[in-house]
ZADRENPA-456136 format. One record per residue (C-alpha): x, y, z. Coordinates in nm, 3 decimals. Layout:
{r {X,Y,Z}}
...
***
This chain:
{r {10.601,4.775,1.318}}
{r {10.901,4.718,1.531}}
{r {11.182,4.561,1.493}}
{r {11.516,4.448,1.667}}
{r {11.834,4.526,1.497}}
{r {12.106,4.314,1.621}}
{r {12.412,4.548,1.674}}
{r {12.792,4.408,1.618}}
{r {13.059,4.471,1.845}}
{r {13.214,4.690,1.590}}
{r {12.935,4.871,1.459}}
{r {12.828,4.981,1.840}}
{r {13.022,5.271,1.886}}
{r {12.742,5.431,1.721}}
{r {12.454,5.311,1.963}}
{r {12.605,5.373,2.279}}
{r {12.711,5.001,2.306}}
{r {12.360,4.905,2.236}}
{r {12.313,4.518,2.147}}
{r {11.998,4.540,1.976}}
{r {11.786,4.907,1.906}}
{r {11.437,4.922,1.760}}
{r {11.339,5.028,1.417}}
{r {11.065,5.050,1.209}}
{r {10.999,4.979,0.842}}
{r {10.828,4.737,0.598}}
{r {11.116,4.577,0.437}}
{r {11.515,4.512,0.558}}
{r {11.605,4.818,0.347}}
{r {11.339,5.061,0.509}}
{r {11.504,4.891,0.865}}
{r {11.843,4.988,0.815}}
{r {11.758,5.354,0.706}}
{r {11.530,5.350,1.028}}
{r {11.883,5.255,1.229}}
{r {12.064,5.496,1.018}}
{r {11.819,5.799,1.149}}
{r {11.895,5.708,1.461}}
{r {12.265,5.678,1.449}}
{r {12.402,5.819,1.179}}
{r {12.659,5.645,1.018}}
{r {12.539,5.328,1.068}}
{r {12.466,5.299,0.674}}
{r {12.836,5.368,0.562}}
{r {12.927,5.100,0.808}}
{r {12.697,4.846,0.655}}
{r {12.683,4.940,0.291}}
{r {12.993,5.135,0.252}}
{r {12.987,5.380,-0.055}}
{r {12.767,5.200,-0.270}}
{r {12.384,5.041,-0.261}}
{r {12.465,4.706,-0.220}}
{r {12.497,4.484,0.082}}
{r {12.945,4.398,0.030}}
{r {13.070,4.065,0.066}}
{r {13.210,4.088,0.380}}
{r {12.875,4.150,0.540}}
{r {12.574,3.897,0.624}}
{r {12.261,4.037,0.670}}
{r {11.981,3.763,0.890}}
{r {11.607,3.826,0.931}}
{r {11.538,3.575,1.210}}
{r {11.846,3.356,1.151}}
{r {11.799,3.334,0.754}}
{r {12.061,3.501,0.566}}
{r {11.888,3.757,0.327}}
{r {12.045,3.650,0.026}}
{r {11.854,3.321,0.033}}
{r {11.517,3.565,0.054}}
{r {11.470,3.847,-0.139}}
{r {11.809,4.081,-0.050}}
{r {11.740,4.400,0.125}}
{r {11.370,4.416,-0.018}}
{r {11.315,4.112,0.256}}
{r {10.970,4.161,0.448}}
{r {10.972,4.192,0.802}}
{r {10.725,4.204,1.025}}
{r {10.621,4.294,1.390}}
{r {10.846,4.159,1.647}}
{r {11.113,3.997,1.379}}
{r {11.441,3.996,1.397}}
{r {11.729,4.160,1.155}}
{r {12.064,4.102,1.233}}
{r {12.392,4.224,1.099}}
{r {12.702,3.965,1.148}}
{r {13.032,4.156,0.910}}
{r {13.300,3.931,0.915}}
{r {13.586,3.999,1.188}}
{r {13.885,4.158,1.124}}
{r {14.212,3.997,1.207}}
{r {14.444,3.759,0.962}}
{r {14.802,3.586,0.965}}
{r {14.886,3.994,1.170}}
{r {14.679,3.955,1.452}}
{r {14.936,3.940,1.733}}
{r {14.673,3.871,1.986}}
{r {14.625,3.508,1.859}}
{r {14.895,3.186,1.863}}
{r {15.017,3.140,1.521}}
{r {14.802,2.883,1.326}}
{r {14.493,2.952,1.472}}
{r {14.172,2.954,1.250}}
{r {13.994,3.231,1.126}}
{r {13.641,3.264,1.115}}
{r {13.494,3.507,0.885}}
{r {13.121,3.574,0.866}}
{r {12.897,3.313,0.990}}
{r {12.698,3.081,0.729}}
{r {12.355,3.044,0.714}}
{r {12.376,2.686,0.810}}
{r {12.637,2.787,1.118}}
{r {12.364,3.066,1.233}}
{r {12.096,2.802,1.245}}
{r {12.331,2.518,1.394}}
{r {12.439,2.781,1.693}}
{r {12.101,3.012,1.712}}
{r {12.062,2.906,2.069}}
{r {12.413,3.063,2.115}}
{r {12.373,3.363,1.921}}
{r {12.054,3.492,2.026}}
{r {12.258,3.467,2.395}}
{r {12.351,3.794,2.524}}
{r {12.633,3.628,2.722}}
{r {12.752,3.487,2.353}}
{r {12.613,3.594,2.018}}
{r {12.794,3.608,1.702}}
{r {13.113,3.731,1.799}}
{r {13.125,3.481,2.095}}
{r {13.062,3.194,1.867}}
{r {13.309,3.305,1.652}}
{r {13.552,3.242,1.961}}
{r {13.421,2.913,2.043}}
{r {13.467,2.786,1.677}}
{r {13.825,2.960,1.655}}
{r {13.909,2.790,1.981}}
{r {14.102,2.462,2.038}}
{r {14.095,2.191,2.357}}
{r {14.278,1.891,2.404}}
{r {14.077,1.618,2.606}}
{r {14.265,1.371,2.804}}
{r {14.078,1.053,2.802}}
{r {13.808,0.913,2.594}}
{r {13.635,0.778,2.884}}
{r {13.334,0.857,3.150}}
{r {13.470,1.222,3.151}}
{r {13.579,1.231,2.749}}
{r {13.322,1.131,2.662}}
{r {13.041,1.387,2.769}}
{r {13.279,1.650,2.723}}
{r {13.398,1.591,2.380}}
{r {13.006,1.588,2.299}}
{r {12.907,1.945,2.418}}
{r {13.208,2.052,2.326}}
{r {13.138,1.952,1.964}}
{r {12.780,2.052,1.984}}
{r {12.914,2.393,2.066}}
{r {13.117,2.468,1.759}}
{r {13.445,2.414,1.911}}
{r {13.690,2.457,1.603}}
{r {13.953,2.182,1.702}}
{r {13.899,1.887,1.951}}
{r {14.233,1.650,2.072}}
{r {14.190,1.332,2.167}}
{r {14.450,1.150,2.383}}
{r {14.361,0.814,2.402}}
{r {14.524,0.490,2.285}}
{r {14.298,0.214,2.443}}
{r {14.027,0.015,2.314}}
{r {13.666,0.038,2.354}}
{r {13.554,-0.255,2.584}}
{r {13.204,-0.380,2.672}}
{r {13.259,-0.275,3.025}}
{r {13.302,0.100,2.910}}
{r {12.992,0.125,2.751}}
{r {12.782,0.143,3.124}}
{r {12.983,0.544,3.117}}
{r {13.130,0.659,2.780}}
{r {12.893,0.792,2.556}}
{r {13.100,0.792,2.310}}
{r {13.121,0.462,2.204}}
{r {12.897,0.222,2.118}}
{r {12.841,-0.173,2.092}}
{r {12.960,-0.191,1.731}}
{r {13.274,-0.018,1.851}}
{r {13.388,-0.257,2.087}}
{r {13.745,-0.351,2.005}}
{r {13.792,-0.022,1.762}}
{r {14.056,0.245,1.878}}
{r {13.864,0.487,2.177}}
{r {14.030,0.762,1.985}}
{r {13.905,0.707,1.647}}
{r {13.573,0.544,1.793}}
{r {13.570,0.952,1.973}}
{r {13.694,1.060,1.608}}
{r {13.383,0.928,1.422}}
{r {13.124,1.000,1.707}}
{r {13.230,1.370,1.733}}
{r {13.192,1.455,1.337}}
{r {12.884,1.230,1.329}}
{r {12.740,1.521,1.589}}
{r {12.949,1.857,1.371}}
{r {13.120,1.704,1.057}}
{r {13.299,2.090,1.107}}
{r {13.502,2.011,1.376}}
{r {13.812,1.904,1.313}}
{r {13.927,1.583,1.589}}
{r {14.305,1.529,1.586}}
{r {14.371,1.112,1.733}}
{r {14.662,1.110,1.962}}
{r {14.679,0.724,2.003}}
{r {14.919,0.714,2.269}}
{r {14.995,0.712,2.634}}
{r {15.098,1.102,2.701}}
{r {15.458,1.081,2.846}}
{r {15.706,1.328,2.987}}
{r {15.869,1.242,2.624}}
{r {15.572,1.355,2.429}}
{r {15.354,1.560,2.659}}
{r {15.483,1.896,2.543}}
{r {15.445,1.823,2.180}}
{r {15.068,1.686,2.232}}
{r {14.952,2.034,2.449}}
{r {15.128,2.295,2.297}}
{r {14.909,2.339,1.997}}
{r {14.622,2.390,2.201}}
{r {14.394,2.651,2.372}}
{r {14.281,2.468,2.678}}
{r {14.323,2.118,2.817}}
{r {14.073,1.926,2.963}}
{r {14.188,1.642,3.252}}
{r {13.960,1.311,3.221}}
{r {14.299,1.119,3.298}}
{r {14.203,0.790,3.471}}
{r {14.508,0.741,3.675}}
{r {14.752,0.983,3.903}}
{r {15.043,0.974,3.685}}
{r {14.878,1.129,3.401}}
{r {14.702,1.388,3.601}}
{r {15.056,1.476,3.751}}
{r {15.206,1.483,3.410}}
{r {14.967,1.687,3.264}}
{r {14.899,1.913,3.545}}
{r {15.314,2.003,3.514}}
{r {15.325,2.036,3.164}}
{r {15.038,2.250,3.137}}
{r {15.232,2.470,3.399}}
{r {15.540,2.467,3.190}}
{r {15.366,2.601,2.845}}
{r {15.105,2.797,3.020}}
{r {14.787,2.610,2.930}}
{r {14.444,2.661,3.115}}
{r {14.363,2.318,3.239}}
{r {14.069,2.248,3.375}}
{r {14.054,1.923,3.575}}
{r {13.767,1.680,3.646}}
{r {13.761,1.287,3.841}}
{r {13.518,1.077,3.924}}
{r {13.492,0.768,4.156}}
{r {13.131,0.583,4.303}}
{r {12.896,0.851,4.331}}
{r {13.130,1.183,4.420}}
{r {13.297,1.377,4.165}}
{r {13.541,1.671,4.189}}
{r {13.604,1.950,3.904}}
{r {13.839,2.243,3.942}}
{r {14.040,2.523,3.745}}
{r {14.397,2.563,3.708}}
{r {14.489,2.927,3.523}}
{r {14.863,3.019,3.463}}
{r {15.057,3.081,3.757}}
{r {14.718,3.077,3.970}}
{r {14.824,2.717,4.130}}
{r {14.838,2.428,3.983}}
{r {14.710,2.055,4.125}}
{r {15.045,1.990,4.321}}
{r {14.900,2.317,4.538}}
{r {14.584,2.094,4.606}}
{r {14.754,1.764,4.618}}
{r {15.144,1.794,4.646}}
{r {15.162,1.422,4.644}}
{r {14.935,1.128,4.486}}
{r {14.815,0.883,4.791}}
{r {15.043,0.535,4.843}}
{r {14.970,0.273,4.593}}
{r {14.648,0.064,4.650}}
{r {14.484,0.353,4.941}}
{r {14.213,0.532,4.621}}
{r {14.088,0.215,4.382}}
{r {14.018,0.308,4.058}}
{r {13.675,0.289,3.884}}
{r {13.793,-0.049,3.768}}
{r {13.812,-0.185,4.155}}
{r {13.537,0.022,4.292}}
{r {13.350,0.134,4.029}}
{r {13.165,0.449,3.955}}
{r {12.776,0.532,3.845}}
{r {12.760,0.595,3.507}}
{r {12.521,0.897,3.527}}
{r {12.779,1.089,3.734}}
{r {13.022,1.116,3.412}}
{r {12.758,1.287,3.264}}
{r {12.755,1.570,3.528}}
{r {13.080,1.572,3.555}}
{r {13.172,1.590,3.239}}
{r {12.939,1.858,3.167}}
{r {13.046,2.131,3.477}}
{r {13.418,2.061,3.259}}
{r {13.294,2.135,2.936}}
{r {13.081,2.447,3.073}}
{r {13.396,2.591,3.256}}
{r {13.605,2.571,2.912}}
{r {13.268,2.744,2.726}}
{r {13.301,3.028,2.998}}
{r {13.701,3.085,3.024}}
{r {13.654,3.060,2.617}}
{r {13.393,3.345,2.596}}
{r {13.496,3.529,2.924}}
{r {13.208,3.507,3.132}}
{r {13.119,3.420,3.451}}
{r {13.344,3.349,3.727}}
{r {13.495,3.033,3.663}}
{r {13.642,2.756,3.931}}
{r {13.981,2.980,3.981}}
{r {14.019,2.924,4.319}}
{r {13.784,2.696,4.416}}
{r {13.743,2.338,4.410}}
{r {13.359,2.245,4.348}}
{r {13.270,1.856,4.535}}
{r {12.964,1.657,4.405}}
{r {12.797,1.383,4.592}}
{r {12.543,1.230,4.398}}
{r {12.423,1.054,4.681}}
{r {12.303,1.329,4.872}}
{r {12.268,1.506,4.561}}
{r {12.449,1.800,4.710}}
{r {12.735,2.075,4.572}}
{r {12.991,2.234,4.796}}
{r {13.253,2.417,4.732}}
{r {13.611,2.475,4.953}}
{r {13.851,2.754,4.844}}
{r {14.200,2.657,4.711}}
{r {14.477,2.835,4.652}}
{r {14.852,2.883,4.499}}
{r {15.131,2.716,4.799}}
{r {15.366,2.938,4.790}}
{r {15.602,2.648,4.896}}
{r {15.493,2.451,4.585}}
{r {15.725,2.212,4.449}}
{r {15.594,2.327,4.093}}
{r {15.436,2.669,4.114}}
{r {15.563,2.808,4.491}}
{r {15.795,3.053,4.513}}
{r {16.096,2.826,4.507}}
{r {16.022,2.530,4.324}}
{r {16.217,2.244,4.303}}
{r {16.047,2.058,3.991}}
{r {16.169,2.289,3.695}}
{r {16.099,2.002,3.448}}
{r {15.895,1.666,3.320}}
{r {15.969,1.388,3.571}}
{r {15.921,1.001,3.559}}
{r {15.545,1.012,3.660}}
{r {15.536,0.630,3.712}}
{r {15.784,0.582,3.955}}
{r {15.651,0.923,4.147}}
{r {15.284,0.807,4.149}}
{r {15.434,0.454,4.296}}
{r {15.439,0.243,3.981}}
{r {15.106,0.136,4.036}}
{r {14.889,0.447,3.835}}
{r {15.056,0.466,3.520}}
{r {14.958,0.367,3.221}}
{r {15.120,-0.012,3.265}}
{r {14.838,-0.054,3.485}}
{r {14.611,-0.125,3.173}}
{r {14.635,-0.519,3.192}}
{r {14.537,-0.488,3.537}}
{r {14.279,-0.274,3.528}}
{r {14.097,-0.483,3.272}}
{r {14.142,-0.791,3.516}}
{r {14.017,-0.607,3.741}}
{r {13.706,-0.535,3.568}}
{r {13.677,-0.925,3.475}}
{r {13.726,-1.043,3.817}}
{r {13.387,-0.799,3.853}}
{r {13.210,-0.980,3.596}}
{r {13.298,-1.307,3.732}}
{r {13.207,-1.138,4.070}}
{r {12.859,-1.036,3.874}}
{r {12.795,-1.408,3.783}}
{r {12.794,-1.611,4.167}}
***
């Protein structure tokens, strides 16, 4: 009968870089002495110099983890699945990851079935999900564009999810923001976020940063993370964060919304940056916000989504991500394009001479009328449109 033997990454040396190789046999044992006839030394890798299966090394047959069956003496049968997952090398000495970053050893049982979709991916598979749940993004916003990406992003494994955020959930918000719900109107977005995330992956760990992000504290809220995510609401954050990402090197990967088009690029280090695209917000009162003009709820969702899949991607290194290219979405035609971007080399930021070689005062750049003080308005805004709603 034939079976597929998943390969690790460290173990294919010894297949020709082979992912998965057929073998035959009744049992797991009789499998991986099939594997071993093959490729020789593919047994000492597995089983070292004894009998037994070591600690460091998880067998599967279809997804469940041997040692919940019967061990090595494990039936298969025709067309199954036996895979072998050893846990990754590289502690506190691995100079190829920031300091503090988690460590994920062998995958659980319960992690294999939770991320099966992802594993039995070419594109991702154990190792890949290993990367994913040693990875860490901060999310600007808990809002239409959190919200959906906090979700996936949770759904996927990711190990540690930031949420800057330090407004309250409001009827209004829950038309968009998935995240909330009716019983959280009045609670905290971030710890509304908080609660919602672990209720989807109690393993991720969701660290609250229930304030506005300032050129004061912007530097302190990135730095710890892998990637940042851009759902800011107003042009003063995305400013800020766009800069301060530059300064400590961040991916940022950047995402707005308003009526029915949506726009989602890429920013890598020293690639350009969003003063390339945009080396100046518009005058105050020319773009409304969602508050004035509103936005369909749906588009968040898609929005939100293209985000989460570009941090997936850059995470795994796949694909060709939105480097370089800034992707437009108009729901009402229901049509993509995309227009090519790229670094000014007269950028005040990232050019060739810059003149901004440090956190500014966003507010009074954007006009005054973006920051964060804008959050009285903004909710008369939205009930002036409910008042609007009732003639």
């Amino acid at each position: 009968m034939a079976i597929s033997v998943y390969i690790p990454t460290p173990f294919r040396k010894l297949t020709g870089d082979r992912q998965h190789v057929e073998a035959v046999g009744a049992d797991v044992a009789e499998v991986l002495a099939d594997v071993d006839r093959q490729y020789p030394g593919f047994r000492g890798l597995v089983f070292g110099s004894g009998g037994d299966v070591p600690a460091h090394i998880n067998i599967y047959v279809n997804r469940q983890e041997i040692a919940s069956l019967d061990g090595i003496a494990t039936k298969v049968h025709d067309g199954d699945e036996v895979a072998v997952i050893p846990a990754m090398a590289g502690g506190a000495g691995d100079a190829s990851a920031p300091d503090g970053r988690r460590r994920v050893g062998a995958l659980t049982p319960d992690q294999v079935n939770r991320y099966s979709r992802h594993i039995i991916m070419p594109q991702v598979g154990p190792s890949g999900q290993r990367k994913i749940m040693e990875s860490s993004v901060l999310i600007i916003g808990a809002g239409g564009l959190g919200s959906p990406i906090a979700v996936y992003l949770a759904l996927a494994g990711i190990g540690k999810i930031g949420i800057v955020d330090f407004d309250t959930v409001d009827i209004s918000n829950l038309q968009r923001q998935i995240l909330h719900q009716d019983d959280d109107i009045g609670k905290p977005k971030a710890i509304s976020a908080k609660e919602t995330i672990n209720a989807y992956n109690p393993d991720v760990e969701v660290v609250t940063h229930q304030v506005p992000i300032t050129s004061d504290n912007a530097f302190e809220i990135i730095a710890p993370y892998d990637y940042v995510i851009n759902g800011a609401d107003n042009f003063a954050a995305r400013y800020l964060v766009n800069d301060a990402c530059y300064f400590l090197k961040k991916p940022l990967i950047d995402g707005s919304i308003l009526l029915f088009d949506g726009q989602v690029t890429v920013y890598l280090p020293g690639q350009g940056c969003y003063r390339c695209l945009y080396p100046s917000p518009p005058p105050p009162g020319l773009v409304p916000s969602c508050a004035e003009a509103g936005v369909l709820g749906a588009l968040c969702g898609t929005v939100g989504t293209i985000q989460a899949t570009e941090v997936l991607k850059l995470i795994l290194g796949v694909g060709d991500s939105l480097q370089g290219r800034l992707l437009l979405y108009d729901a009402l035609a229901m049509e993509f394009r995309q227009v090519r971007i790229r670094r000014d080399p007269d950028c005040v930021l990232c050019g060739d001479h810059p003149t901004v070689t440090g956190l500014i005062d966003y507010d009074a750049f954007c006009g005054g009328a973006f920051g964060h003080t804008n959050e009285e308005e903004q909710k008369a805004a939205e009930a002036a449109a409910r008042e609007k709603a009732k003639v």
